[in-house]
C-alpha positions as CSV (number, residue, x, y, z in Angstrom):
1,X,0.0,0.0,0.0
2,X,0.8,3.4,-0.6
3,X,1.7,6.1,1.8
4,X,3.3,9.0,3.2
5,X,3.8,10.0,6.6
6,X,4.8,13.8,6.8
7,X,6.5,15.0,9.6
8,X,5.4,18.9,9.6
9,X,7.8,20.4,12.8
10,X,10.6,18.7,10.8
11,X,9.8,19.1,7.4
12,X,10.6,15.4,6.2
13,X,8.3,13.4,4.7
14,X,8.6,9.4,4.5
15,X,7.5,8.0,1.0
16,X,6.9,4.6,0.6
17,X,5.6,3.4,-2.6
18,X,4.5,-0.5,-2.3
19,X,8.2,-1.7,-3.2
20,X,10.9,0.7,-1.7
21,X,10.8,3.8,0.5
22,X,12.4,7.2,0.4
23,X,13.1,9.9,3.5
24,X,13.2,13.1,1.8
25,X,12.8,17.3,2.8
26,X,9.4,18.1,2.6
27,X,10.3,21.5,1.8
28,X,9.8,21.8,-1.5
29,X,7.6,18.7,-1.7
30,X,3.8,19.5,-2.9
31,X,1.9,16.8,-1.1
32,X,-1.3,15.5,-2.7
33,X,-4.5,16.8,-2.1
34,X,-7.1,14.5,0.1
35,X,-9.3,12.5,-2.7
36,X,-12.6,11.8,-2.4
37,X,-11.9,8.1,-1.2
38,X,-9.5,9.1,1.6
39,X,-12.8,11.6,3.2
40,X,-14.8,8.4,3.2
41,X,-12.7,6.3,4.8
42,X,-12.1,9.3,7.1
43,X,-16.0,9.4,7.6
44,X,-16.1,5.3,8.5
45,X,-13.4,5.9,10.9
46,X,-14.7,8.6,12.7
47,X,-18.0,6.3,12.3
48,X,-16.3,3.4,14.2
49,X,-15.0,5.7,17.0
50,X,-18.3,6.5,17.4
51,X,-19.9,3.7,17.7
52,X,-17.6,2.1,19.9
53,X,-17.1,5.2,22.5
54,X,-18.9,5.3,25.6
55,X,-19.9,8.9,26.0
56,X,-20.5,8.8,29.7
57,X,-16.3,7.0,30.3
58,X,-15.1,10.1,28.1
59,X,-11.6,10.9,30.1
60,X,-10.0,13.2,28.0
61,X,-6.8,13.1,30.5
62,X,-6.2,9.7,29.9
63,X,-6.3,10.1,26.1
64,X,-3.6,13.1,26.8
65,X,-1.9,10.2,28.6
66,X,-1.6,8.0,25.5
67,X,-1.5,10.9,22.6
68,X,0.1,14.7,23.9
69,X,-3.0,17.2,22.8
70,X,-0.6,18.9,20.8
71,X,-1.1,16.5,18.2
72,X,-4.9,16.0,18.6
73,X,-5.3,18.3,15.7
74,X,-3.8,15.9,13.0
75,X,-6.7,13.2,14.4
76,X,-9.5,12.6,12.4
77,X,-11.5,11.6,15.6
78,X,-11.1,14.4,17.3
């Protein structure tokens, strides 16, 4: 499968391309708009998420615990 994981503080992105992978400055690097597939399967996550979160055990400390909130605003669940 596909992918890129881009590291924004850093500016490095890491390509990998179903046979090899590449660690390169995301400087200059134009990265590819979100399709129309990747929003639905954001949609089905955040579906799943809900579904299987309890509202009432919602402990929003904990989660901090596991994932620093600084980053809660790359989560699609959020």
């Amino acid at each position: 499968m596909k992918f890129i994981i881009h590291d924004q503080s850093h500016e490095f992105c890491f390509i990998y391309n179903s046979s090899e992978y590449k660690i390169i400055n995301s400087k200059n690097l134009k990265i590819p708009t979100i399709t129309d597939e990747e929003i639905e399967y954001q949609n089905l996550w955040k579906l799943f998420f809900n579904t299987i979160s309890i509202k009432e055990r919602t402990n929003p400390r904990c989660q901090m615990q596991y994932m620093p909130k600084k980053y809660w605003k790359n989560l699609i669940e959020i």
